[in-house]
C-alpha positions in Angstrom: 0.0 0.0 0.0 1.2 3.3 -0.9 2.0 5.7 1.5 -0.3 8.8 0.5 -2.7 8.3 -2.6 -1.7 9.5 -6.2 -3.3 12.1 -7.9 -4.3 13.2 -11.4 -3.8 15.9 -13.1 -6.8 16.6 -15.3 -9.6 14.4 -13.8 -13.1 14.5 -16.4 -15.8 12.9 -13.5 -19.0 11.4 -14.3 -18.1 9.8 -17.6 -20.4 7.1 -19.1 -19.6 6.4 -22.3 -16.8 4.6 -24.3 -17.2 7.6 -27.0 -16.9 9.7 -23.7 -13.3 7.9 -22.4 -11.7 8.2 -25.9 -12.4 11.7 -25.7 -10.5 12.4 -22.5 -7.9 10.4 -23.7 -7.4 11.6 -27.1 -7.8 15.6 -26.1 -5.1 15.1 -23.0 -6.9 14.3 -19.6 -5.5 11.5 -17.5 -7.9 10.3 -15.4 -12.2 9.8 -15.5 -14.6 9.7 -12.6 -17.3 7.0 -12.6 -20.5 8.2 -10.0 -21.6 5.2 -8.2 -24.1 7.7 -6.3 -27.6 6.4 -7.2 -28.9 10.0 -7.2 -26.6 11.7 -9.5 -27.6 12.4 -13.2 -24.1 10.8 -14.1 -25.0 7.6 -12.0 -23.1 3.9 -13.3 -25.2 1.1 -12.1 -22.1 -1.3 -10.9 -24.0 -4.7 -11.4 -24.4 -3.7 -15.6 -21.7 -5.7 -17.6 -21.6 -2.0 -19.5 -19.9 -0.5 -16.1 -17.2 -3.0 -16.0 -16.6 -2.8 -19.9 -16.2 1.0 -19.7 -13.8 0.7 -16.9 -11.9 -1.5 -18.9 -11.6 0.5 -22.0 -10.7 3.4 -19.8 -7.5 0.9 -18.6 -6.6 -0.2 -22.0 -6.3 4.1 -22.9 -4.1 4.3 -19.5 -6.5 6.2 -17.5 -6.9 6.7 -14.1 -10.0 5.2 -12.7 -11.9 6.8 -10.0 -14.9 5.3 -8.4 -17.0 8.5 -7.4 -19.2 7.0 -3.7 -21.5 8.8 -1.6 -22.2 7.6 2.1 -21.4 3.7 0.8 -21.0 1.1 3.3 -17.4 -0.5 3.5 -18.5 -3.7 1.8 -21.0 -2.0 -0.8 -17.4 -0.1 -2.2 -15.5 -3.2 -1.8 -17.6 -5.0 -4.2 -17.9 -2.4 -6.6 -14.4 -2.0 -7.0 -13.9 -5.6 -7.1 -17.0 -5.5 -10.1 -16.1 -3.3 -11.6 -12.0 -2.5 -11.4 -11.6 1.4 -10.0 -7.6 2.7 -9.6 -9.1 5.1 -6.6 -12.1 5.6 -4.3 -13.5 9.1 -4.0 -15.8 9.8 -1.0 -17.6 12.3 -1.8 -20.0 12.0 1.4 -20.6 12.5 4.9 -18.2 9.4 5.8 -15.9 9.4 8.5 -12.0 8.7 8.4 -12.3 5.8 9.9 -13.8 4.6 6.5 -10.5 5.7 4.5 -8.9 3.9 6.6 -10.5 0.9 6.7 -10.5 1.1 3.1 -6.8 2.0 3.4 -6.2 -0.9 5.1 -7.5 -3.4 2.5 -5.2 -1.7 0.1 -7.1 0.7 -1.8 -6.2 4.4 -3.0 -8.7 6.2 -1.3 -9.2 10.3 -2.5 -11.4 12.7 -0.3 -13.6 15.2 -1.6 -13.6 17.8 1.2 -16.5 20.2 1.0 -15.1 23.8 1.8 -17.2 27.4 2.0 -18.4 29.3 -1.5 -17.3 32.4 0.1 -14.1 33.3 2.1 -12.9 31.0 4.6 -9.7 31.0 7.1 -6.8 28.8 6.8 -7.8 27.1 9.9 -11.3 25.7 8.7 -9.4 24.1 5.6 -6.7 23.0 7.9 -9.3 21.1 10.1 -11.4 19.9 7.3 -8.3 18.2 5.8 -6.3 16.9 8.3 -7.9 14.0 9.4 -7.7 13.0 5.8 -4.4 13.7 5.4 -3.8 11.4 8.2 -5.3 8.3 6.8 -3.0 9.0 3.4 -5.7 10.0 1.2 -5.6 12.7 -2.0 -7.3 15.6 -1.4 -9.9 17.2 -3.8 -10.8 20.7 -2.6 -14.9 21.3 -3.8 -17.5 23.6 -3.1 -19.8 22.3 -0.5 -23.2 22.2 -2.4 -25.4 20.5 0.4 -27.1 17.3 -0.7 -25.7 17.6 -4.4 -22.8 16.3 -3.2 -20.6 17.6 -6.0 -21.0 17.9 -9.6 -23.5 21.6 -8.8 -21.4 23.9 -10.7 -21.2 25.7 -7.7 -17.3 27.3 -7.3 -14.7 28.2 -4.2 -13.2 31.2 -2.9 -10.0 30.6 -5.1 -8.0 33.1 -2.9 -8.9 31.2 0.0 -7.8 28.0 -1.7 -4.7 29.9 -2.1 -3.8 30.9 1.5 -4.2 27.2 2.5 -2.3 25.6 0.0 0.8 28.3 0.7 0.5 27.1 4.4 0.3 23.8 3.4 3.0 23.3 0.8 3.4 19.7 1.3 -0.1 18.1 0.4 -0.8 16.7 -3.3 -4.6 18.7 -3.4 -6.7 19.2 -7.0 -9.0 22.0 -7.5 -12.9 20.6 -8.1 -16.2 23.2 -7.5 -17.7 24.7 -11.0 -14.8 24.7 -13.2 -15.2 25.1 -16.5 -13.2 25.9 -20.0 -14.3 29.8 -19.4 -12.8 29.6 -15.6 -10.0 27.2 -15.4 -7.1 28.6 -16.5 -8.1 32.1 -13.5 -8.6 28.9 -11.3 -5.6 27.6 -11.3 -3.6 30.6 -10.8 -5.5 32.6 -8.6 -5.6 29.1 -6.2 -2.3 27.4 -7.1 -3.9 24.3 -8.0 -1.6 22.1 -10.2 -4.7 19.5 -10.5 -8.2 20.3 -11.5 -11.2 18.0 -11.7 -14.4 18.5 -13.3 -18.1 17.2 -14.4 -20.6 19.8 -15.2 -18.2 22.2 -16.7 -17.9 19.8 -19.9 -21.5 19.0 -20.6 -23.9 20.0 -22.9 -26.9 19.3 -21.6 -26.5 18.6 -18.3 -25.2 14.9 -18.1 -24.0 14.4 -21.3 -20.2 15.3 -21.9 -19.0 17.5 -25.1 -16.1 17.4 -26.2 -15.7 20.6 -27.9 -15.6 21.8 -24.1 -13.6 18.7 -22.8 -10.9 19.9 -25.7 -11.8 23.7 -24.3 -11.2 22.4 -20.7 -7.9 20.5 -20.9 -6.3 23.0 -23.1 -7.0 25.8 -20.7 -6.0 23.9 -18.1 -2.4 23.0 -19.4 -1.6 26.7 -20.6 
């Protein structure tokens, strides 16, 4: 087991179709997100042959997988993973750390989403947010809290505030998630000093369905 969970650095989440994974690879991102939250619009059912076969065409283009959960019990995830074939877990819930580390413990890469204020925070309430993540070894994905969305809302951070953390914080691997978008990435990244960005609704036309005009849009802003 790895010490502290490897990140991506252009993460395209809620992907669920093969057209949809030779897009990301072919126009420069390195990893996909696949939602295994039953409410989402971008929802993968795990027990559909379809779900496995995408993951596996997403390993045969060298992507990183990432299985996207939302309050899942410790053996519902196991058996995804081992259904379908995920690289990471993302919690992107109201779970515990005890979870990541259970989940740690059984050898899996294990990424937190951690749900941070629109509006301007202080270093502290990042610092405590994050820690006991940071503890267990899991990757950090810094996102707009956006209630019971849970992620994927379009909904963006106080970049500045993202900022002031991350300088006081210089040696944690984080990505930058929370309404980015072709139009916004590129201010996103410098304003905050993210050197990993992860989106959904920021590359769909309509909601749900990827593009990838704006995946193109997306990666190249987002590697200027």
């Amino acid at each position: 087991m790895k010490e502290v969970c490897d990140l991506f650095r252009i993460k395209i989440c809620g992907i669920r179709l093969e057209s949809d994974v030779d897009a990301v690879d072919r126009l420069g991102g390195d990893a996909i997100g696949l939602n295994f939250f039953s409410k989402s619009v971008r929802y993968l059912d795990p027990q559909l042959p379809g779900t496995r076969e995408l993951s596996q065409h997403a390993a045969q283009r060298g992507l990183m997988r990432v299985g996207v959960f939302v309050n899942e019990s410790l053996a519902g995830i196991r058996s995804t993973v081992q259904q379908v074939g995920l690289d990471a877990v993302q919690l992107h819930g109201d779970e515990s750390p005890d979870l990541a580390k259970q989940l740690r413990q059984a050898g899996y890469q294990v990424i937190r989403a951690v749900k941070l204020p629109r509006g301007p925070f202080p270093i502290d309430l990042a610092q405590q947010r994050c820690r006991p993540w940071l503890s267990e070894g899991c990757g950090l994905i810094l996102d707009a809290d956006a209630g019971s969305a849970h992620g994927g809302s379009g909904k963006t951070l106080h970049w500045p505030s993202v900022r002031a953390w991350a300088q006081e914080s210089p040696e944690v691997d984080w990505a930058l998630a929370g309404g980015l978008r072709p139009e916004n990435v590129a201010e996103a990244m410098s304003v905050s000093g993210a050197r990993a960005v992860d989106t959904a609704s920021g590359v769909e036309c309509p909601r749900g369905v990827k593009n990838a005009d704006r995946i193109a849009a997306f990666v190249r802003a987002a590697t200027v």
